[in-house]
C-alpha positions as CSV (number, residue, x, y, z in Angstrom):
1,X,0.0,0.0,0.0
2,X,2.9,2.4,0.2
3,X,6.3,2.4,-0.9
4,X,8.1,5.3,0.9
5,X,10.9,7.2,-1.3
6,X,14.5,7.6,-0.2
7,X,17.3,8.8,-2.3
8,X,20.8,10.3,-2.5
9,X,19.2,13.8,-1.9
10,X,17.5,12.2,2.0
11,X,20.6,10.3,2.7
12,X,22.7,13.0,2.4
13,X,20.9,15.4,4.3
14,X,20.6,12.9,7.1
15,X,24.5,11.8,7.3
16,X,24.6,15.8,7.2
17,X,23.4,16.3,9.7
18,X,24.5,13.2,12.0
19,X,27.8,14.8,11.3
20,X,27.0,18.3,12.4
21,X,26.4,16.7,16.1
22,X,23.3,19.1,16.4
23,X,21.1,16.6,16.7
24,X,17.9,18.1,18.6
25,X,16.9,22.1,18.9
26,X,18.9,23.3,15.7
27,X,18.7,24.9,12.5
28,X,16.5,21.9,10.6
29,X,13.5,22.1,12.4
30,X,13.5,26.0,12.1
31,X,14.0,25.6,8.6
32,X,11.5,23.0,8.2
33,X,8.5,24.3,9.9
34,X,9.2,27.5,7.7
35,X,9.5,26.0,4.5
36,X,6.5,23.7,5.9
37,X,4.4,27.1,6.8
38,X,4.9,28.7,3.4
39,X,3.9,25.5,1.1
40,X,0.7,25.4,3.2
41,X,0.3,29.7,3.5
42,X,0.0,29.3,7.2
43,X,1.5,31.7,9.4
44,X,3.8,29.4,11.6
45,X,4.4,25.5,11.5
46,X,6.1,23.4,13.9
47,X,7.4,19.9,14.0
48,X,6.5,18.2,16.6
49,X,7.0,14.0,16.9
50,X,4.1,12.6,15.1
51,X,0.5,13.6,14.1
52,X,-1.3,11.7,17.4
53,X,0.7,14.3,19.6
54,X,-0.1,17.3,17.4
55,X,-3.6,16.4,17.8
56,X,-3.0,16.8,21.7
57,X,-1.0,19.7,21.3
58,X,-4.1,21.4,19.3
59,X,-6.2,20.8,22.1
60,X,-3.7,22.1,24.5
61,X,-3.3,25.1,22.6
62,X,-6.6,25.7,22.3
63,X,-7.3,25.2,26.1
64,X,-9.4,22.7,25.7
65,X,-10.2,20.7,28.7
66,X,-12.6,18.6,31.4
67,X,-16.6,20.5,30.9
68,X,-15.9,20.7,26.9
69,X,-17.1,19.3,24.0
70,X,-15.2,18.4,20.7
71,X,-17.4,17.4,17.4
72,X,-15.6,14.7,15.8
73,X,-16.1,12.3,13.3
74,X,-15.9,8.3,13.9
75,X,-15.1,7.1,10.7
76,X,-11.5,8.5,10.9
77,X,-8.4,6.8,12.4
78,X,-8.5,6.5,16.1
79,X,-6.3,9.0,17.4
80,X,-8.9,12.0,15.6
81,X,-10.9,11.2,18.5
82,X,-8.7,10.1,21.5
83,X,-6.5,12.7,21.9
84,X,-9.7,14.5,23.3
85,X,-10.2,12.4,25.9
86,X,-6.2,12.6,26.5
87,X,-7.1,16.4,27.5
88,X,-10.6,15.6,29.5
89,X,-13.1,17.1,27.1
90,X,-15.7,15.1,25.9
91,X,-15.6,14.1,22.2
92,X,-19.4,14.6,20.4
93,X,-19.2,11.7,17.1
94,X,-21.7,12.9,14.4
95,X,-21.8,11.1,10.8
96,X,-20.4,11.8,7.6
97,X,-21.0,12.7,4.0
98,X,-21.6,10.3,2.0
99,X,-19.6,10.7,-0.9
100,X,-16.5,12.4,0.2
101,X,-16.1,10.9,4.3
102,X,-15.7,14.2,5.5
103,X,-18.0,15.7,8.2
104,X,-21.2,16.2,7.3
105,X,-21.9,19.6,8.2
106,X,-25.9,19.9,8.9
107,X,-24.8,16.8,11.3
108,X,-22.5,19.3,12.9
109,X,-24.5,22.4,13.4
110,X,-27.2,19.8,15.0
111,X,-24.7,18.5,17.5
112,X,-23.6,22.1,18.5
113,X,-24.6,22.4,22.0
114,X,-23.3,25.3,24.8
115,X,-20.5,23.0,25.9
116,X,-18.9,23.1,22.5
117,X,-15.4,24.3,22.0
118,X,-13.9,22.3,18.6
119,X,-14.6,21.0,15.6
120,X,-11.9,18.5,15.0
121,X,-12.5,18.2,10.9
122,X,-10.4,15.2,9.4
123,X,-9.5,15.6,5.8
124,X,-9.9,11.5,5.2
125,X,-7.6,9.9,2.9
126,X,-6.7,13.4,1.2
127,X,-10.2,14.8,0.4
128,X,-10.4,17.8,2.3
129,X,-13.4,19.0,3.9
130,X,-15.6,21.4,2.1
131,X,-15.3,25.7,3.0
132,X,-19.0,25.1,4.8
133,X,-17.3,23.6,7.9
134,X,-14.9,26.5,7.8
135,X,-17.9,29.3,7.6
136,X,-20.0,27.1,10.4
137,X,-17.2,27.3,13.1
138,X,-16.3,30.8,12.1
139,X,-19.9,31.7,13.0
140,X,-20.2,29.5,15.9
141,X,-17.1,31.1,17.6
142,X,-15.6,27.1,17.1
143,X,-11.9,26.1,16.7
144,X,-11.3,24.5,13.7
145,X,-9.1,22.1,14.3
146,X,-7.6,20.6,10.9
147,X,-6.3,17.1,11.1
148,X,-4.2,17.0,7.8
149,X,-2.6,13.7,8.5
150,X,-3.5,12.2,5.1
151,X,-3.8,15.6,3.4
152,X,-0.4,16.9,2.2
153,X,-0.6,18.5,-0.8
154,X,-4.4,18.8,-0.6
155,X,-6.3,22.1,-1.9
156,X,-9.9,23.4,-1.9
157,X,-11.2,26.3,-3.9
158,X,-13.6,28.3,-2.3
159,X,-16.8,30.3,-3.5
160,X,-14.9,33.5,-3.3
161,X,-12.2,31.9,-5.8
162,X,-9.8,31.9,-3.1
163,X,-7.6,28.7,-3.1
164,X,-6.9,27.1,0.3
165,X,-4.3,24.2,1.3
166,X,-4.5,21.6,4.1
167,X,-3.0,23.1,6.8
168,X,-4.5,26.5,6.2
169,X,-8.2,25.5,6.3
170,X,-8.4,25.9,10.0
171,X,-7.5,27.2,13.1
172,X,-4.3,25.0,13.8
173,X,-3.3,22.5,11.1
174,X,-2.1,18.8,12.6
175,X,0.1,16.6,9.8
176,X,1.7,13.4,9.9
177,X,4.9,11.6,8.7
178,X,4.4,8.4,8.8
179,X,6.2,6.5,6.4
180,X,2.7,5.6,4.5
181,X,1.8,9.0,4.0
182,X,2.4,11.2,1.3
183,X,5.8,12.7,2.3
184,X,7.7,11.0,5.0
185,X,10.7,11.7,7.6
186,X,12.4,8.4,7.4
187,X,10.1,7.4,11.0
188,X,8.0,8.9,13.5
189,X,7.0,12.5,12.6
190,X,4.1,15.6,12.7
191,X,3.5,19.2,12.1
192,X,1.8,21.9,13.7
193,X,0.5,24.7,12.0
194,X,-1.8,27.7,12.6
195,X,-3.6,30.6,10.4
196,X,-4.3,32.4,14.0
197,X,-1.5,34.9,15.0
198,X,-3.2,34.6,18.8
199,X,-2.0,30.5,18.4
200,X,1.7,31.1,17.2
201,X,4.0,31.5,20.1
202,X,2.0,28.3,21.8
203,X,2.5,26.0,19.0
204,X,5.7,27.1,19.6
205,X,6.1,26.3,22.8
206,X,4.2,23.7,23.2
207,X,6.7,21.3,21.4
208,X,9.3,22.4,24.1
209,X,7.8,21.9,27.7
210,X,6.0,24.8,27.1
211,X,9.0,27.4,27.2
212,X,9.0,30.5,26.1
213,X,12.4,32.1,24.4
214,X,13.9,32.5,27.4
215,X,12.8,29.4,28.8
216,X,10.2,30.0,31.1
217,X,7.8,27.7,31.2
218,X,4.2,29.6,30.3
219,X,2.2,26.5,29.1
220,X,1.6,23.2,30.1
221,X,3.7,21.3,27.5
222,X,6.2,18.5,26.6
223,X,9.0,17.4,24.8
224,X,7.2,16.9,21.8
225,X,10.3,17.8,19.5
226,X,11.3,16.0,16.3
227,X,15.2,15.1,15.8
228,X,17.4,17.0,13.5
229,X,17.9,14.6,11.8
230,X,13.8,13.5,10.7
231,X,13.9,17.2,9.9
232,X,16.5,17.3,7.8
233,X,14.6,14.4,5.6
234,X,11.0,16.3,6.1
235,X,12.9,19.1,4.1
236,X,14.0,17.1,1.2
237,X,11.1,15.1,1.0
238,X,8.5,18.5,0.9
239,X,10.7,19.4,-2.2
240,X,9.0,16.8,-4.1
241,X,6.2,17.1,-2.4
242,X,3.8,18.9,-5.4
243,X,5.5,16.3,-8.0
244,X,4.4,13.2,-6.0
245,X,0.6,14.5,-5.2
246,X,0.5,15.0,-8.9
247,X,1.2,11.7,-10.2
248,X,-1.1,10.7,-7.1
249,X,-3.9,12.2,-9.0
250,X,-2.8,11.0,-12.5
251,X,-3.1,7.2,-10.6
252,X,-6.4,8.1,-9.3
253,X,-7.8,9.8,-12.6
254,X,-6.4,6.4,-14.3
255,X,-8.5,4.1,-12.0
256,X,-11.5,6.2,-12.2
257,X,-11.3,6.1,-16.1
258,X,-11.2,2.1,-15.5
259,X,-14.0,1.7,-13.2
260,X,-16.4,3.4,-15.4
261,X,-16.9,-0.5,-17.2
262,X,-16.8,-1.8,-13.9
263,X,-20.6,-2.3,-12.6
264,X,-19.6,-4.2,-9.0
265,X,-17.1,-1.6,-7.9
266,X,-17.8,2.0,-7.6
267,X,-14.5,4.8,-8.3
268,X,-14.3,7.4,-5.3
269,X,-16.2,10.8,-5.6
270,X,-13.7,14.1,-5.7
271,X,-15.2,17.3,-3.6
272,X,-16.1,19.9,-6.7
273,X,-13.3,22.8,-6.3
274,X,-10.9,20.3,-4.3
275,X,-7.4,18.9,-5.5
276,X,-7.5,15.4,-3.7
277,X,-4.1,14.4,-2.3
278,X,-4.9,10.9,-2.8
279,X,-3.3,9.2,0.6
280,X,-5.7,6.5,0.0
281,X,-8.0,5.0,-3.1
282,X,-10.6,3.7,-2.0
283,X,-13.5,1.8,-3.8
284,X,-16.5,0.9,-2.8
285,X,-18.1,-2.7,-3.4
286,X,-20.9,-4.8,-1.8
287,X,-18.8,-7.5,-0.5
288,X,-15.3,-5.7,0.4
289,X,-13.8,-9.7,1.4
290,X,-14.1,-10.9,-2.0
291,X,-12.6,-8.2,-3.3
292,X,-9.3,-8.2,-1.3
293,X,-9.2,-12.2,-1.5
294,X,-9.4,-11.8,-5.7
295,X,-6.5,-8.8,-5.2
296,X,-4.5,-10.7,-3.5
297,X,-4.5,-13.9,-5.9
298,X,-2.9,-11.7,-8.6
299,X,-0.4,-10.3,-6.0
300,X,-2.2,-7.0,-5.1
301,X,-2.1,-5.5,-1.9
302,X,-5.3,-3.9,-0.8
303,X,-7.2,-3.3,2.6
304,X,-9.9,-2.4,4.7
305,X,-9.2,0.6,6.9
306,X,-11.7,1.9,10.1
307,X,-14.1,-1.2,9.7
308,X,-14.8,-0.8,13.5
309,X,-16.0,3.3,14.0
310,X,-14.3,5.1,16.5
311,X,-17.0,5.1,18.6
312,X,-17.9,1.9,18.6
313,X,-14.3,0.7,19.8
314,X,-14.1,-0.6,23.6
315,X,-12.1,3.0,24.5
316,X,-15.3,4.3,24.2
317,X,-17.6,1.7,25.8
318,X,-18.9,3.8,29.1
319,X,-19.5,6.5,26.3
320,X,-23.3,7.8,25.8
321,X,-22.8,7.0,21.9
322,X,-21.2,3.8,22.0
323,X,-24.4,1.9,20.8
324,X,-25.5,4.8,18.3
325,X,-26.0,4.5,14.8
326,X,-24.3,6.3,12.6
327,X,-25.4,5.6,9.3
328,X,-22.8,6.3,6.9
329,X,-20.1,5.8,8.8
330,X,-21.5,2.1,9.2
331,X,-21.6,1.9,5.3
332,X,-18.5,3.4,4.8
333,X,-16.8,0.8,7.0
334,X,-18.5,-1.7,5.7
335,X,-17.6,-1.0,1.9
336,X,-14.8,0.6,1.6
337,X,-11.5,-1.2,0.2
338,X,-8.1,0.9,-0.3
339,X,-5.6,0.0,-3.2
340,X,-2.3,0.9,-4.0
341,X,-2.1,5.0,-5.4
342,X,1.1,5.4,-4.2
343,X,3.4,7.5,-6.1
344,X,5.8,5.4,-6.6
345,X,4.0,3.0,-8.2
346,X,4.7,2.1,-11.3
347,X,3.0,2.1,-15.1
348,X,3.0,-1.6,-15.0
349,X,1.9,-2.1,-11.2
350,X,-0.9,0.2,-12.2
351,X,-2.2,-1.7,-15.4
352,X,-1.6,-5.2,-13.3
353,X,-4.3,-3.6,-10.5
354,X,-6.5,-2.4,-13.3
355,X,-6.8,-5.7,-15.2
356,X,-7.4,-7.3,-11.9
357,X,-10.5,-4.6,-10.7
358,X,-11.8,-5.2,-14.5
359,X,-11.2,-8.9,-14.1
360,X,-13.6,-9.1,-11.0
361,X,-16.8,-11.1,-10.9
């Protein structure tokens, strides 16, 4: 399902900067959050040491705590909705659209209640969430908190022509690294960003104990600080970042093209005005087990991902919504296979997984 890329250009910059002996609190991770900051056109980024404790550090930031509620959705990867409890706030799981897996919005301005501090708004496998999420927290007084983790590279286009990218579609961005996604830091890794200027010095900080520049401590943080050296490989990697998510797309458009003569599987829906990132192609079909067994007779890697919603996991079984239906969500885990749209995939691979999706019975 992923191949992650590493070349002269990485290795380099990692021996680099193993031989500098600055291995923690040095020039890469300035370098990278900035260069990270202006691909997105958010104010500030920070690395941090992977997308679960950005998610924390959001919450933090935004002083979220015990008495508040956080809308999330439950058809997301676990740590979307944990890293609420982590801070003692109460996550609030409504459904989601049903073509695009993104919060359905009406099902969010329904769940709105006085306790209600955040919006946690998940960008699922690259498809960004659509600019009414963005105008319903703005006029709730919400924090939009953007959980990019399978979004690099994403894009939406809104009414006003404006063109927005993950990371600068809400109130403080949250990305991860992790060798799957669509850039990588060779391990563990995440970003922090923000479009708020009242947010920048505490994302800051918050990676660091909570220190301010002269190392007072003036939030409650941690050492949440990625290595030199994983920032050193971010750079590199964010280089090639817009080449990759292209050919991303030109794999997706490809499949989609294929599917069309394919009655039993359905091609993924694309947000009108949105330039998908493509962490994940996923199909839907009526019996997802079938599918994966006849993939996996030719040799083709393919999966299932969030078959059991977040809110129906046993983390959440003294919660008032563990026995609640969400509708789509249930579908969507229920349907939903992923196959390989990696970027490195090649021409060949590609045709070998279309002959096999066309092949299907």
């Amino acid at each position: 399902m992923a191949r992650p890329t590493w070349d002269s250009d990485m290795r380099s910059a990692a021996l680099a900067t193993l031989d500098s002996k600055q291995w923690v609190k040095g020039a890469q991770g300035s370098a990278f959050g900035t260069e990270f900051a202006e691909h997105c056109g958010a104010l500030t980024a920070m690395p941090c040491q992977n997308g679960s404790s950005a998610l924390w550090a959001a919450l933090r930031i935004a002083e979220i705590g015990p008495g508040d509620e956080v809308i999330v959705p439950s058809f997301t990867f676990i740590s979307s909705t944990t890293c609420v409890l982590l801070v003692g706030a109460t996550p609030v799981f409504v459904d989601i659209e049903p073509d695009y897996y993104c919060l359905d919005v009406e099902q969010v301005r329904q769940a709105i209640t006085p306790k209600t501090k955040a919006v946690i708004g998940v960008h699922l496998f690259g498809q960004v969430y659509g600019s009414e999420l963005v105008e319903l927290c703005r006029k709730e007084n919400l924090i939009l908190i953007e959980d990019a983790a399978q979004a690099h590279g994403a894009a939406q286009t809104y009414a006003d022509g404006s063109t927005h990218t993950a990371g600068a579609m809400g109130d403080i961005g949250c990305f991860s690294f992790f060798p799957s996604k669509n850039m990588a830091v060779g391990g563990e890794g995440g970003m922090l960003t923000t479009t708020q200027t009242q947010f920048q010095d505490r994302i800051i900080g918050i990676t660091n104990h909570g220190r301010s520049p002269d190392l007072e401590a003036i939030q409650l943080g941690s050492n949440l600080r990625m290595s030199e050296v994983s920032a050193a490989i971010g750079r590199a990697q964010l280089r090639h970042l817009d080449r990759w998510v292209a050919r991303r797309r030109q794999h997706a458009e490809r499949y989609s093209e294929a599917l069309v003569n394919q009655p039993l599987i359905n091609a993924p829906r694309v947000r009108p005005g949105s330039q998908h990132a493509w962490h994940q192609y996923c199909v839907q079909t009526e019996n997802p087990t079938q599918l994966i067994a006849h993939l996996d007779e030719r040799g083709i890697d393919a999966r299932r991902y969030y078959t059991v919603p977040c809110h129906r996991q046993q983390v959440y079984n003294t919660h008032h919504q563990f026995n609640t239906e969400l509708h789509i969500t249930e579908r969507a885990a229920a349907s939903l296979v992923a196959i390989p749209v990696m970027h490195e995939l090649t021409a060949d691979e590609q045709q070998q997984i279309i002959e096999a999706l066309l092949d299907y019975r």
